[in-house]
C-alpha positions in Angstrom: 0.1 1.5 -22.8 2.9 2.5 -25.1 4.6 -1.3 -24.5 1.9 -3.3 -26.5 2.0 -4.5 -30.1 -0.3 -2.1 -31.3 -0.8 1.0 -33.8 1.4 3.2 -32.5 -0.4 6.2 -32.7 -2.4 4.4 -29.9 0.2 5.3 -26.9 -0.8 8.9 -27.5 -4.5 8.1 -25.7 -4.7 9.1 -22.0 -7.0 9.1 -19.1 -7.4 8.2 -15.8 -10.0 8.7 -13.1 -7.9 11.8 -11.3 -8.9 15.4 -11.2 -6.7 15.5 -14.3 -9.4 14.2 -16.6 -12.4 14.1 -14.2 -14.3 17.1 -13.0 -15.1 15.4 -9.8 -13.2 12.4 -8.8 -15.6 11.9 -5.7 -18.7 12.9 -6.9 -21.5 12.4 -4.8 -25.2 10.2 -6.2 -26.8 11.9 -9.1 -24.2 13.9 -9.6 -23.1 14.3 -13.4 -19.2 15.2 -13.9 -16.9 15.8 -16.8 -14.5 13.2 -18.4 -12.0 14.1 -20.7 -9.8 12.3 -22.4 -6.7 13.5 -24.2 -5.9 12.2 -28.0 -2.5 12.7 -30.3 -2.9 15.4 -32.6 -1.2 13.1 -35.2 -4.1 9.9 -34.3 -6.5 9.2 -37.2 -9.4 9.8 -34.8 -12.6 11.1 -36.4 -14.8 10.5 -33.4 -14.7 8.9 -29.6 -17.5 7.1 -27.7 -17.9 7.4 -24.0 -19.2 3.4 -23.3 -21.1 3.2 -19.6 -23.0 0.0 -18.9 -26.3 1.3 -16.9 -28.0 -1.1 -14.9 -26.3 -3.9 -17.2 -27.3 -2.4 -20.7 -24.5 -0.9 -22.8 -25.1 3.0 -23.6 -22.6 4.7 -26.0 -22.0 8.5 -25.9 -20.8 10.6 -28.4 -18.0 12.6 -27.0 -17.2 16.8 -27.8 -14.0 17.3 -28.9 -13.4 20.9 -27.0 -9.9 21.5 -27.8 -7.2 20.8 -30.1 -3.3 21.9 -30.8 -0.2 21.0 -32.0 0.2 17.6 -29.6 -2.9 16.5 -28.7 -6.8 16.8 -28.9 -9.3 16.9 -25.7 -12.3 15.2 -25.7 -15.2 15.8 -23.3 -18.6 14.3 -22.6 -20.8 14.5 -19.4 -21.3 11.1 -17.4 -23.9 10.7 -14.9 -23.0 9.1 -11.6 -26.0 7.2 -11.1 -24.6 4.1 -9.3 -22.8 3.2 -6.3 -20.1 2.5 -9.0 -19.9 3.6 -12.1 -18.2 1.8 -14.8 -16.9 3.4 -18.0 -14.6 2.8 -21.0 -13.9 4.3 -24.6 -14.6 3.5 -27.8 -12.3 5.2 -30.8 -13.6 5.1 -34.3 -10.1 5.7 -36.3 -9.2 5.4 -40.1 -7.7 2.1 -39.2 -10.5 1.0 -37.2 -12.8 0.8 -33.8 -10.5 0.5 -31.0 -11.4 0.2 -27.3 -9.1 1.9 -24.0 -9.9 1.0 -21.2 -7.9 1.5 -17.7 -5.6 -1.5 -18.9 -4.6 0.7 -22.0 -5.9 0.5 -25.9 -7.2 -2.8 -27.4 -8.7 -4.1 -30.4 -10.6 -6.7 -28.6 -13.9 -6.7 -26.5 -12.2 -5.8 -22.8 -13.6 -7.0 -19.7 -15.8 -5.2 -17.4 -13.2 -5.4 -15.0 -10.5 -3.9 -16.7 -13.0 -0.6 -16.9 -12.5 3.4 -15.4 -14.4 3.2 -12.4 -16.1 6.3 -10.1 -17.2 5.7 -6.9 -20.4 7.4 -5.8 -20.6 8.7 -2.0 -17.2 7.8 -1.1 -15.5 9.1 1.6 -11.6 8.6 2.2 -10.0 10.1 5.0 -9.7 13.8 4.7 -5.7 12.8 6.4 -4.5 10.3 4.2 -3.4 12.2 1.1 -0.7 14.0 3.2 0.2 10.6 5.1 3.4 9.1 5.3 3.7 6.0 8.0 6.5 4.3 9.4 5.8 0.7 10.9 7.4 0.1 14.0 7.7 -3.6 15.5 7.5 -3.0 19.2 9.8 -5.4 20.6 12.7 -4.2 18.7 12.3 -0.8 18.8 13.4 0.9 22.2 13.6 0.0 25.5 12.2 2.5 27.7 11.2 0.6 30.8 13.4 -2.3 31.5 11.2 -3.0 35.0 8.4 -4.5 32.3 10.7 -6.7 30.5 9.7 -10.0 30.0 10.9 -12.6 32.7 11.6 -16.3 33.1 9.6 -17.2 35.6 6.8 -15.7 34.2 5.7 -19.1 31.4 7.3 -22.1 30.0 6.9 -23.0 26.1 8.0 -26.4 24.8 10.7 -26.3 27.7 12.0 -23.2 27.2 11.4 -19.7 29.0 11.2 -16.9 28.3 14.2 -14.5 28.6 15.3 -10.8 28.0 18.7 -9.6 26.1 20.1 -6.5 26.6 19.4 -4.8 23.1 21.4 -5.7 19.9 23.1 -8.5 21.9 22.6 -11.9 19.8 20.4 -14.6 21.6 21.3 -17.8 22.5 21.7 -20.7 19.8 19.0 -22.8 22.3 16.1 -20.0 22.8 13.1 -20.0 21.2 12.5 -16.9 18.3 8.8 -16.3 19.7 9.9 -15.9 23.2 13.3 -14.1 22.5 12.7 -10.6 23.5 14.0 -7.2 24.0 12.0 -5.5 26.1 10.9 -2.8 23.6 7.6 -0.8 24.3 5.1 2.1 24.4 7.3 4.4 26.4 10.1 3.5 24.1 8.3 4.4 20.9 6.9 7.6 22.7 10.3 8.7 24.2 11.6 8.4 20.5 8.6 10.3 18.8 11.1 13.3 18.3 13.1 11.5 16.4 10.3 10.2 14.1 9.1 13.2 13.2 12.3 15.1 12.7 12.0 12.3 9.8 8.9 13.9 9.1 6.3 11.1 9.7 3.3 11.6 10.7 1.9 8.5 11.0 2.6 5.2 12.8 2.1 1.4 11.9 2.3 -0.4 14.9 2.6 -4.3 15.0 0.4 -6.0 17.6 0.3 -4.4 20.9 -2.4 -6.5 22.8 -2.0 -9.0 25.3 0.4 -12.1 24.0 3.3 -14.4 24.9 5.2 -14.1 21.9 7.1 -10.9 21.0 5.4 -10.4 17.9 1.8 -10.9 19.4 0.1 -12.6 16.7 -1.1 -15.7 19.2 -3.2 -12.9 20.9 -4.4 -14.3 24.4 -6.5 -10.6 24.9 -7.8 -8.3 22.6 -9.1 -6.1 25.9 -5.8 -4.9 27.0 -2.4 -4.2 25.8 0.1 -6.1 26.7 2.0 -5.1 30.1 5.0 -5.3 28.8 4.6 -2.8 26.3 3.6 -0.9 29.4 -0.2 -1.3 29.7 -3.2 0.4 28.6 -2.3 3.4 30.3 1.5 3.6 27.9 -0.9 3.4 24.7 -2.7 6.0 25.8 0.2 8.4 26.8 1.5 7.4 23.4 -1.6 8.3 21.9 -1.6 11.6 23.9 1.7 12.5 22.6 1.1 12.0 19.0 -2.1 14.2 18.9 0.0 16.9 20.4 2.4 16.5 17.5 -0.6 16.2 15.1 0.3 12.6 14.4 -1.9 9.7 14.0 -1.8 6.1 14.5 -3.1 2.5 13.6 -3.1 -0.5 15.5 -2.7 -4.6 13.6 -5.7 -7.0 14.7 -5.6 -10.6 14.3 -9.1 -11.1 13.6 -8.5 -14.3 11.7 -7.4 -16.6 14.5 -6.2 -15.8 18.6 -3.5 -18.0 20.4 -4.4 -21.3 22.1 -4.0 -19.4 25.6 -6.8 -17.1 25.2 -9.8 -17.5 27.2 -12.0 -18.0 24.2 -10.3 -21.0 23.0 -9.5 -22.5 26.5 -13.1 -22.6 27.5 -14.4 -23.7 23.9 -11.7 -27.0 24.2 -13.7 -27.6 28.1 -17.0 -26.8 27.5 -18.8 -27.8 24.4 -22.0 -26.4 25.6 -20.3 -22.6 26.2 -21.1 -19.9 23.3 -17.0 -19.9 22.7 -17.7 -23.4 21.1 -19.2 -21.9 18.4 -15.8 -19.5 18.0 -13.9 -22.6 16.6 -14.1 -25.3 14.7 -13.1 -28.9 16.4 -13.1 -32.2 14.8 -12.1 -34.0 18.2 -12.3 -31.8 21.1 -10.2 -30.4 22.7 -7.0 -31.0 20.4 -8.2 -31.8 16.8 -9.4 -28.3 15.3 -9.1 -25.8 12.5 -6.3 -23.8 12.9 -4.0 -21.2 10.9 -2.1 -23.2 8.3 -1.4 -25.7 10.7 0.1 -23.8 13.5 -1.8 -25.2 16.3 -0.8 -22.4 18.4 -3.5 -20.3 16.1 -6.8 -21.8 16.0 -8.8 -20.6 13.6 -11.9 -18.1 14.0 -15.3 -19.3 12.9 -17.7 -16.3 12.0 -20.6 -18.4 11.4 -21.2 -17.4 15.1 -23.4 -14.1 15.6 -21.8 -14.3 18.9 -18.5 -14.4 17.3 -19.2 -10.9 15.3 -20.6 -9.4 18.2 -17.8 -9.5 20.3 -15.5 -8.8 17.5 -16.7 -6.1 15.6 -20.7 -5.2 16.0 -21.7 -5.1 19.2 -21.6 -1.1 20.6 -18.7 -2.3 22.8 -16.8 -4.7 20.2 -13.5 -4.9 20.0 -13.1 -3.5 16.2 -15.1 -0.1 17.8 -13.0 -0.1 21.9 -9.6 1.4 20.2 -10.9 3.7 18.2 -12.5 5.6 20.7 -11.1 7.6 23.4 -8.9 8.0 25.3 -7.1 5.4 22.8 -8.3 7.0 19.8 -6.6 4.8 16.8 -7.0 6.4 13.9 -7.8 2.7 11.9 -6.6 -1.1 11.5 -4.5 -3.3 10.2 -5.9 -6.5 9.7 -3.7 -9.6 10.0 -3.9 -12.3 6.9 -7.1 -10.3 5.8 -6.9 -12.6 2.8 -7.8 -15.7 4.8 -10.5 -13.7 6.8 -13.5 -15.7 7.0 -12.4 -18.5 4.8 -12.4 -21.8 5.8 -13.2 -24.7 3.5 -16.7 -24.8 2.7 -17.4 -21.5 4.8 -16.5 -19.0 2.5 -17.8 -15.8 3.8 -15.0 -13.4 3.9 -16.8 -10.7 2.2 -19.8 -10.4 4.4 -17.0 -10.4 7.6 -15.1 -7.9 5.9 -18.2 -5.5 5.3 -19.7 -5.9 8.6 -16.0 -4.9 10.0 -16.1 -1.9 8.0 -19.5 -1.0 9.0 -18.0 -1.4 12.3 -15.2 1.1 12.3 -16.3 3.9 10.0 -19.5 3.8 12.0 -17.3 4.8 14.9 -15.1 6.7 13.2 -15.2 7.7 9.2 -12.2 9.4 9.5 -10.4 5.8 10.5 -8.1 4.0 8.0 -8.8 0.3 7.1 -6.4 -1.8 5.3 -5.8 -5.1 5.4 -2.9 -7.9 4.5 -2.7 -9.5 1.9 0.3 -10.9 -0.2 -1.8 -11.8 -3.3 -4.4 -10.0 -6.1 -6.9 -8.2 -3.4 -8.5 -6.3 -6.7 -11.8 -8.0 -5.8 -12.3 -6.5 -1.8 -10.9 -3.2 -3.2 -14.0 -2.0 -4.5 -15.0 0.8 -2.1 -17.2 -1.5 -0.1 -14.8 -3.7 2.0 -10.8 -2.2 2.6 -9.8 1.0 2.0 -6.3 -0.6 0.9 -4.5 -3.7 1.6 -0.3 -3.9 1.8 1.0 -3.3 -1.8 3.0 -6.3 -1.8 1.4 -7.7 -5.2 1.0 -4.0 -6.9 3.9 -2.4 -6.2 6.7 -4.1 -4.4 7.1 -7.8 -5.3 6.7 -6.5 -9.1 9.6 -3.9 -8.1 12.1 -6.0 -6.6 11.4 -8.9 -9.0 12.4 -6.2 -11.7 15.3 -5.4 -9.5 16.9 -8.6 -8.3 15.1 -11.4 -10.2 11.7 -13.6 -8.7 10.9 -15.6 -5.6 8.4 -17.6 -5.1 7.5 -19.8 -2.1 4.5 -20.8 -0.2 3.4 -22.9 3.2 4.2 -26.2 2.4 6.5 -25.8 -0.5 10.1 -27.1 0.0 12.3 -24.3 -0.6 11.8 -21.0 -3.1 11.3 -21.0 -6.6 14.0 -18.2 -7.8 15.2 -16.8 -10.8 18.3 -14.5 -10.9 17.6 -13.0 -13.6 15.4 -9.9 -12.9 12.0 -8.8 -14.7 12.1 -7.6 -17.9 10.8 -3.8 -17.5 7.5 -4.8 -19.9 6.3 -7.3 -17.2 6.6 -4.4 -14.6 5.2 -2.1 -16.5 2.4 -4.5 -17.3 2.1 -5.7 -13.5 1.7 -2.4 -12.4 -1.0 -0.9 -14.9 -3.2 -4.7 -14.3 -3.4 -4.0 -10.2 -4.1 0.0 -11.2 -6.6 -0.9 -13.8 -8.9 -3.4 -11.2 -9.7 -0.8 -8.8 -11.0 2.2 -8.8 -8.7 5.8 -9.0 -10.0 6.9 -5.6 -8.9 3.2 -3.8 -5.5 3.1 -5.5 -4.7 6.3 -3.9 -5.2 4.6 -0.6 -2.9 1.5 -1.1 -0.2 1.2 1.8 2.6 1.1 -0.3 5.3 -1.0 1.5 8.8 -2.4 0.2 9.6 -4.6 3.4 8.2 -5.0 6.6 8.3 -7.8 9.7 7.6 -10.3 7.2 10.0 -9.5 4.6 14.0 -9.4 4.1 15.2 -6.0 4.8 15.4 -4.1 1.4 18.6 -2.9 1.9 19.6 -6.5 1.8 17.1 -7.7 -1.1 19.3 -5.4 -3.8 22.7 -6.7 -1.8 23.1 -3.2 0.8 23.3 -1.2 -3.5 23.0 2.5 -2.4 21.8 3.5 -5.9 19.3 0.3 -6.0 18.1 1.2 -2.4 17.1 4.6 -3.4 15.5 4.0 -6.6 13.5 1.5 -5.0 12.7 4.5 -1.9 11.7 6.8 -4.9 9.2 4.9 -6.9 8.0 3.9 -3.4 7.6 7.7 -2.3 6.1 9.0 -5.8 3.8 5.6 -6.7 -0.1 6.0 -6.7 -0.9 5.0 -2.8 0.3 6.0 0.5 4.0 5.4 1.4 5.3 3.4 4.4 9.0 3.5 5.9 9.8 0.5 7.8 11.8 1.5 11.1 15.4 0.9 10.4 15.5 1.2 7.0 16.2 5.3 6.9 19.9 4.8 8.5 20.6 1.4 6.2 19.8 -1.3 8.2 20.0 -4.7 7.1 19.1 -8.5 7.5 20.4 -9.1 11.3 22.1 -12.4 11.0 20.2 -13.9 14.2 16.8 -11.7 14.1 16.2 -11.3 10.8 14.0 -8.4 9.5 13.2 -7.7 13.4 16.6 -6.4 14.5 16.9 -4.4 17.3 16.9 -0.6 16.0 20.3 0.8 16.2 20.3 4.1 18.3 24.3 4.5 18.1 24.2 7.5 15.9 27.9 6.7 14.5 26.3 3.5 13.3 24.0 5.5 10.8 23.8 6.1 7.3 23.5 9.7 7.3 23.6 10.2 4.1 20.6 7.5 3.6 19.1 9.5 6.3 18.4 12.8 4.6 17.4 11.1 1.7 14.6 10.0 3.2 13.8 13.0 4.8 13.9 14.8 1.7 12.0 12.3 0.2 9.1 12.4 2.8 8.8 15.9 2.5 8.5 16.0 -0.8 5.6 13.5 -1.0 3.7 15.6 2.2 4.0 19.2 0.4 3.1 18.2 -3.2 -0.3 17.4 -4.3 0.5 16.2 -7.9 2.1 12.8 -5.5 -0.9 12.8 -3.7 -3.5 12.6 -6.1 -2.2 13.1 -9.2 -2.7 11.0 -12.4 -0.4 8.4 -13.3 0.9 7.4 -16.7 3.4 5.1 -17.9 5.9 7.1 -20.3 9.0 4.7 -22.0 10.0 1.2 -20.8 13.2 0.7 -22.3 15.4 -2.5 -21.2 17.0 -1.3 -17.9 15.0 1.5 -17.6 11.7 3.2 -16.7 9.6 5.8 -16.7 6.1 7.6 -15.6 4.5 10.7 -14.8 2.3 12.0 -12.3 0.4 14.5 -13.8 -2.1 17.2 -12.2 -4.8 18.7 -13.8 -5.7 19.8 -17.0 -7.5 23.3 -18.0 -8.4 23.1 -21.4 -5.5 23.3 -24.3 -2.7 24.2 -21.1 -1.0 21.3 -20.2 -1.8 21.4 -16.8 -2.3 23.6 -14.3 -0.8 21.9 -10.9 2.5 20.4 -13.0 3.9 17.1 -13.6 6.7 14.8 -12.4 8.4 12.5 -14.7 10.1 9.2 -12.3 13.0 7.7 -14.1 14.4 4.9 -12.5 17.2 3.0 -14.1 18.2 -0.3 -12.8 21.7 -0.9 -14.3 25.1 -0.2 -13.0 25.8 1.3 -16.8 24.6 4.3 -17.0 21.6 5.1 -19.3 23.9 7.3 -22.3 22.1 11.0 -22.9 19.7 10.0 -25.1 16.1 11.8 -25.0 13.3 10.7 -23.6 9.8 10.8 -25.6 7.5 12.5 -23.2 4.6 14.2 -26.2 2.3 11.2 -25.8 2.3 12.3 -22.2 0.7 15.4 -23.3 3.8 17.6 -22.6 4.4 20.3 -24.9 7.5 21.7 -26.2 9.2 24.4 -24.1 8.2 22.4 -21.1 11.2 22.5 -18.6 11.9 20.3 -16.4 14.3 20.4 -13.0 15.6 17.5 -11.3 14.7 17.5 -7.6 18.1 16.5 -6.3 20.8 17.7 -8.7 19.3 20.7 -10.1 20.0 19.8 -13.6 17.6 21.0 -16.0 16.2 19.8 -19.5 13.5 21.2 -21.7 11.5 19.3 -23.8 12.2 19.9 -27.7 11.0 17.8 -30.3 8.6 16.0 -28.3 11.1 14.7 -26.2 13.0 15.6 -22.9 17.0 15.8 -23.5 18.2 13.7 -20.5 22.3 13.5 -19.5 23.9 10.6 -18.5 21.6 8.9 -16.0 23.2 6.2 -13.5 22.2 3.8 -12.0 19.4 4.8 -9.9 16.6 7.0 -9.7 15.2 11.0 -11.0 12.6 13.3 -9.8 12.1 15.3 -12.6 9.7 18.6 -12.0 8.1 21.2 -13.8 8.5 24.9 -12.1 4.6 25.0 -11.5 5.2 22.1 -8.9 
């Protein structure tokens, strides 16, 4: 990492676990690949050691250098992929000493295990998801297709209150109740709008909780059997799920596996009958009112999966729940899971692992093809490992870092009084640094599978978090679109919508076209074709180039063929968060491995640059963000 206190001659060391510098990224048991890793022609290397750590016993292997020119040196060695996961690091002998690199960059210390490359051995990731881009819809708020299913008054009454439909974009009433304000958004609504969506060109949906519920968000599920007849039934999820297959789209669904909502039937016979197998589904320290519940809210009692009967139901019986939507006719094509963090962790009971790999047993049993990702707002490093989820929400890897760098840092949590909050924004090492930790705990494969979010249901409105900044929205939209994982739009966002002052980050969707931020618009669109027709931003390698103070910059890089820099091009990302411009200065880009001659277009502009010198003449660069391409792309 070229933003540490070290030898300088240090940032000129690459690799990552892409195609770029491993034969096979997804090798299969036994197999024995190729790693390569690329060294400055100027570093005072005189040999490298490929360190694996076979069945706990360190093994050091000296490495072939196969190629050197003018900017950089390749070294080779063949590693044996004799483990579920396979561990591996360097080790540099230099003129100036023994230096280790690891996927947290170049050290003279003895790294951590953790902080290691990492292969997986017979993993399989959906063939879909490298082309994927999703766009999370919250169902309430969306469109209102069927007015006849709205919700009514006289159908419950909640702490006094009913509740009651407004017609759409109309602000509630100062006395009702946020959980029971609705809109009457639904299936049909989302399916009637599917042309819309993918003249975006999505093809993939988020959807927030669709299953049986009083609220309008659904996370105090009262059925996990049947959707919700307000969103039109079981039969509207199905003609939704009809449509989208003939548009070669897929969809997932969001779970709440954690807790359910104190009206469903689990819950009411567990608080009557202590001697009933739903007992065992909670925990009570005075029946019926006194029990476990989610961070208080005792609207949400919590899930014990101590009970086999529990897991059964829920995800490993033939018919469990986990398995029911992913089979036909409703064929989801994966999960979300609600506060996946807090799965199966309760006190003393701290089995969320076990939960989490008997859930995943569940769906890719049923389907291996099906996307599992769960959310989690914190470090999830330790259940991305291949063996639990597939990817969690990037809120912690990609976007709090992000908007942190952007806008300053917030901090809050349950229980705390207000939000610790600092104006002054990130300086660009500490996202820089951020970024390469949450990269360097996983393995390659899993960080391509990250659902790479900027705001959703929970979150303000990014449009609003840089202060509705054109320039700071789109930068933020880029990075999101070219970053290691899978990108998600949240609905809305595309024509510039922002905080509603009664509804928050779950305004209704505005449909009046004049409304719109064209503009905004095709800038997405642009942007989500770009990251469905080029592979380098699908699987390409990922390097950190220049952190300056307002700016900074990476590459994704495809895949190397000997001395040739590549063979499937690069993009260089340079995002620039000041409202003074960046002044023409060059960019060094030949510890990226990038020759001289190497030209470069930007994707929007058309400008071009060529790198001389070892570095890329850049003009004037605003505040903002730049695609920059090689013709091979």
């Amino acid at each position: 990492m070229i933003f540490s206190p070290l030898p300088t001659w240090l940032n000129s060391i690459h690799h990552n676990s892409s195609a770029a510098y491993v034969s096979n990224p997804d090798p299969q048991l036994n197999d024995t690949v190729t790693v390569q890793i690329r060294v400055g022609a100027a570093a005072p290397v005189r040999q490298v050691y490929l360190r694996t750590f076979p069945d706990g016993e360190q093994a050091l292997t000296l490495m072939e250098k196969i190629s050197e020119n003018e900017l950089f040196s390749l070294w080779q060695s063949p590693l044996l992929i004799n483990q579920p996961n396979v561990h591996y690091r360097f080790i540099l002998a230099a003129d100036d000493g023994v230096w280790s690199y690891t996927a947290a960059g170049a050290t003279a210390t003895m790294p951590l295990d953790r902080t290691d490359f990492q292969i997986l051995a017979n993993y399989h990731s959906p063939d879909w998801l490298e082309t994927a881009v999703f766009y999370q819809i919250f169902p309430d708020r969306f469109h209102n297709a069927n007015p006849r299913t709205d919700p009514q008054p006289d159908e419950f009454e909640f702490r006094g209150k009913r509740p009651r439909t407004f017609p759409w974009g109309q602000p509630p009433d100062k006395d009702t109740l946020f959980p029971i304000t609705f809109y009457g958004g639904d299936l049909p609504g989302i399916t009637q709008k599917l042309d819309y969506i993918q003249d975006l060109g999505i093809n993939a949906l988020y959807l927030n909780p669709v299953f049986t519920a009083p609220s309008n968000h659904k996370y105090d599920v009262a059925d996990y059997e049947n959707v919700d007849a307000h969103f039109g039934g079981n039969k509207a999820l199905i003609t939704l799920r009809q449509e989208l297959s003939q548009r070669h789209m897929r969809y997932i669904l969001d779970i709440v596996p954690n807790h359910c909502g104190c009206w469903h039937p689990w819950f009411q016979t567990a608080q009557q009958d202590p001697d009933a197998p739903e007992a065992a589904f909670f925990t009570f320290h005075k029946r019926p009112h006194e029990y476990d519940c989610w961070l208080g809210v005792w609207m949400l009692p919590k899930l014990n999966y101590r009970s086999p009967e529990l897991r059964q139901r829920m995800y490993a019986a033939a018919d469990a729940i986990f398995k029911k939507w992913l089979r036909p006719p409703y064929s989801a094509d994966g999960w979300r899971v609600d506060v996946a963090n807090m799965l199966g962790r309760q006190g003393d009971i701290q089995i969320g692992t076990e939960v989490v790999e008997g859930i995943r047993d569940a769906v890719k049993s049923t389907n291996p093809e099906a996307y599992l990702i769960g959310e989690n707002f914190f470090d999830a490093t330790t259940s991305l490992q291949g063996n639990e989820w597939d990817g969690i929400m990037n809120y912690s890897g990609l976007a709090m870092p992000l908007l942190a760098w952007l806008r300053g840092s917030k901090h809050s949590a349950v229980g705390l009084d207000g939000v610790i909050t600092s104006a002054t924004p990130w300086p660009t090492a500490a996202l820089a640094d951020t970024w390469q930790q949450y990269l360097a705990a996983v393995p390659w494969r899993i960080a391509l599978q990250q659902f790479n979010l900027l705001n959703s249901h929970d979150t303000p409105r990014l449009r609003t978090e840089v202060s509705e900044n054109d320039a700071l929205q789109r930068l933020a939209a880029i990075v999101q679109f070219t970053f290691p994982g899978i990108p998600c739009l949240y609905y809305g966002d595309e024509i510039g919508m922002v905080e509603d002052k009664h509804l928050s980050q779950r305004g209704c969707m505005i449909w009046d076209e004049a409304q719109w931020h064209h503009d905004l618009r095709d800038f997405y669109k642009e942007l989500i074709r770009l990251r469905r027709e080029t592979a380098v931003l699908q699987t390409g390698g990922f390097q950190i180039l220049a952190v300056e103070a307002d700016t900074i910059a990476y590459q994704r890089e495809g895949k190397n063929t000997g001395t040739a820099p590549n063979r499937n091009g690069r993009l260089l990302i340079i995002a620039h968060r000041s409202a003074t411009p960046r002044p023409a200065n060059p960019l060094p880009v030949a510890h990226g491995g990038i020759a001289d001659g190497t030209q470069f277009t930007e994707h929007f502009t058309g400008q071009s640059a060529t790198v001389k010198n070892g570095t890329l003449p850049l003009p004037v660069l605003p505040q903002g963000a730049t695609i920059w391409r090689t013709e091979n792309i």
